[in-house]
Steps between C-alpha positions, in 0.01 A plus 500: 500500500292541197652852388843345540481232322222628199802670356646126341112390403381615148179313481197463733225201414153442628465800702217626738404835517706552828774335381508748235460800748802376690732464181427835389546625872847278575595720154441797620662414822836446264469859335356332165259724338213258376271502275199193480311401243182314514182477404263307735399569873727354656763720357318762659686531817840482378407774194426749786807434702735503211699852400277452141260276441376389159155349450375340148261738351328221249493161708573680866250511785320810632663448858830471289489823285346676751846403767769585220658843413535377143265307269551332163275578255625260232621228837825537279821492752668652236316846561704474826832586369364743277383676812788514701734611194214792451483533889878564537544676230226735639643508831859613351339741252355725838824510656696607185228748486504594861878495473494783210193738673743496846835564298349782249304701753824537716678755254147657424491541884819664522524719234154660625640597859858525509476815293256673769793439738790613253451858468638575206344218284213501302203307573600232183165258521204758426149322478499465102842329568372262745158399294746457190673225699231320639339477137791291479515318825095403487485299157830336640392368806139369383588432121867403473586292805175335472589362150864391613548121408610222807833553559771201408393162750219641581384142596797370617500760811462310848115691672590808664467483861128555602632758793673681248394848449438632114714802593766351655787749685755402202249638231414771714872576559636476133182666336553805707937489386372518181321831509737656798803415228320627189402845729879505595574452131266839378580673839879475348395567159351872662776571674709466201201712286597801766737638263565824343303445128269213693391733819177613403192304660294394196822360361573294824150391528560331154810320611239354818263415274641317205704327737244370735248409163764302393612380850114390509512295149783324614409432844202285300750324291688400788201405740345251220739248636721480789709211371578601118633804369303790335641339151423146503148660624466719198521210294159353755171647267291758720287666282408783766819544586560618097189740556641621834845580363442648136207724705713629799780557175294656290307671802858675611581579151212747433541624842873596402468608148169736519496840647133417616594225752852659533351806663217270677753277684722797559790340339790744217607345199724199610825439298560129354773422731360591802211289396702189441690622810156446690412171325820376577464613897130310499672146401769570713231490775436110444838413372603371880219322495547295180860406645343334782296311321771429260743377786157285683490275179862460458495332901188297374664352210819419726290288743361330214 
């Protein structure tokens, strides 16, 4: 009776300790998530049974600080909000990250092994290949993504289930289409690279490179948000994300230009438009993936 009929009452006066307890509990019971404040003993009991509870650092009671997952150090509520905006944004920061390490690996992955089964393909990832890319994949998973800003109603987001998994099967699902399309993409681009005047295999292994740097750069544009496009993001300030790019640029640049880290990577003097050819095929990659999210905010606006 009390869980039913909690959901029309807004305040509670005069309260016992077990009363308390049973309010937070008849919450719970509804599929609220709850979070108590308090700062005495008696809020003791219903601080522990709540999903969070928050004790008053200044004013609250040992019993009280001791029973919450959360204390105030100033006993300002206001530090609440400020720690569930930071909290979610954290929480959607590690699966945009989580989302880009599962789609970027999967073309690594496959350029590495299908060749061994393809007889007459080179191997096109070498080991100087593959510690080129993760120079770029490391500072963008721990420096990039971590600086990403909340994303648009941040705060205006209902809580997330508490069942709900951080890796949920539609994350999974759509991280891994990413890097299956964008190793269809460069898998196409090589097949098209097997022509008379393109044949030979440092040539090709250019084509698979440039392609899947580039394929890399913009699978990070595309992961910083899964709502907004990769240009109403550019105009978002990351400040790592400049370092990142202008480095993996001017990283592939010397690779292509001097003979030293020509004939270190393997790789024959690439001509201009088979380089933009390549660039081209590595934002092709993504390029399903920004229609989707195109199309997703075009139904959102239409049921507002």
């Amino acid at each position: 009776e009390l869980a039913r009929r909690i959901r029309k009452v807004n305040i509670f006066a005069r309260a016992v300790p077990e009363q308390k307890l049973r309010i937070v509990n008849a919450l719970r019971a509804n599929g609220e998530v709850v979070a108590m404040t308090g700062d005495g003993v008696n809020d003791a009991p219903a601080l522990k049974a709540a999903h969070i509870g928050i004790a008053m650092g200044g004013r609250g009671a040992d019993v009280a600080r001791e029973s919450a997952g959360l204390v105030l150090l100033d006993d300002d509520f206001s530090s609440i909000v400020a720690a569930i905006k930071l909290g979610r944004r954290i929480y959607d920061n590690i699966r945009k990250t989580m989302a880009y390490i599962l789609a970027v690996h999967v073309p690594i992955v496959g350029l590495s092994t299908i060749p061994v089964f393809v007889p007459d393909w080179p191997l096109f990832l070498l080991p100087v290949h593959v510690v080129f890319l993760e120079l770029i994949i490391d500072p963008a998973c721990s420096l990039v993504f971590e600086a990403e800003a909340g994303e648009p109603g941040l705060m205006r987001r209902p809580p997330r289930n508490p069942s709900e998994r951080l890796f949920n099967r539609n994350m999974v699902a759509i991280s891994l289409l990413q890097g299956v399309v964008v190793l269809l993409v460069i898998l196409g681009l090589l097949l098209f690279s097997d022509t008379p005047g393109r044949s030979d295999e440092n040539t090709r292994r250019v084509f698979a490179f440039v392609a899947l740097v580039t394929a890399n750069l913009a699978l990070i544009l595309t992961n910083r948000s899964w709502t907004r496009s990769i240009f109403s993001m550019l105009r978002e300030p990351n400040r790592a994300l400049r370092w990142v790019l202008v480095g993996a640029v001017a990283g592939l640049c010397l690779i292509l230009s001097l003979p030293f880290f020509r004939d270190l990577f393997h790789f024959s003097t690439p001509r201009p438009a088979n380089l933009l050819l390549c660039v081209a095929a590595g934002f092709l990659g993504v390029l399903w993936f920004e229609v989707l999210k195109l199309v997703k905010s075009r139904r959102r606006q239409a049921k507002r």
